[in-house]
C-alpha positions in Angstrom: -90.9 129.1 180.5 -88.7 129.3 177.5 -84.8 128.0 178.3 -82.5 129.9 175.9 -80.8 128.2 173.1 -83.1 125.8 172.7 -86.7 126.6 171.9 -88.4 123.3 172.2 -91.6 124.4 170.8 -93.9 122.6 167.8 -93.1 124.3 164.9 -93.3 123.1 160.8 -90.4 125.3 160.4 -88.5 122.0 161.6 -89.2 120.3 158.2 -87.9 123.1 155.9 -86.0 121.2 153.2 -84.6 124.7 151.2 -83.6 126.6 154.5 -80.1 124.7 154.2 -79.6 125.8 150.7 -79.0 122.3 149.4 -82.8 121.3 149.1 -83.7 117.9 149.1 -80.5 116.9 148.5 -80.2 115.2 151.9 -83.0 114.1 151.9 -82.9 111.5 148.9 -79.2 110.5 150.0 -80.4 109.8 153.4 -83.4 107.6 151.5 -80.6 106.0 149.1 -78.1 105.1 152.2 -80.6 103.4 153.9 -82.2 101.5 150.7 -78.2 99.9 150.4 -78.0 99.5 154.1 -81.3 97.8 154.1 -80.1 95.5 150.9 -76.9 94.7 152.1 -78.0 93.8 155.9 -80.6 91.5 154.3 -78.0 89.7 152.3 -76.0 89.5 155.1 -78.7 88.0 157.0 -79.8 85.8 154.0 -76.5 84.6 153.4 -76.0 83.8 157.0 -79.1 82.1 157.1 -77.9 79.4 154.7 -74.9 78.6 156.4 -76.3 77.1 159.3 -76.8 79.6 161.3 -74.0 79.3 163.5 -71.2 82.2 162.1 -68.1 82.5 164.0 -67.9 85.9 166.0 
């Protein structure tokens, strides 16, 4: 049974970087965003860490 909009089937056409017409382009800002988030959460981690461990909400 096939419910229209949505065809929910397995398809490789899902991971078709050039059908938006900006390429891989979001791709390697979605890998640099979460390389900084990654960085900075550890920080923020490390940092609190050191303090004690006990940060004020």
């Amino acid at each position: 049974m096939r419910f229209w909009p949505c065809n929910l089937s397995l398809t490789w056409a899902n991971y078709n970087f050039e059908s938006e017409g900006v390429g891989w382009q979001n791709f390697s800002n979605s890998l640099v965003v979460s390389l900084w988030v990654a960085t900075v959460g550890a920080a923020v981690i490390f940092t609190g860490s050191l303090s004690g461990g006990e940060a004020a909400l």
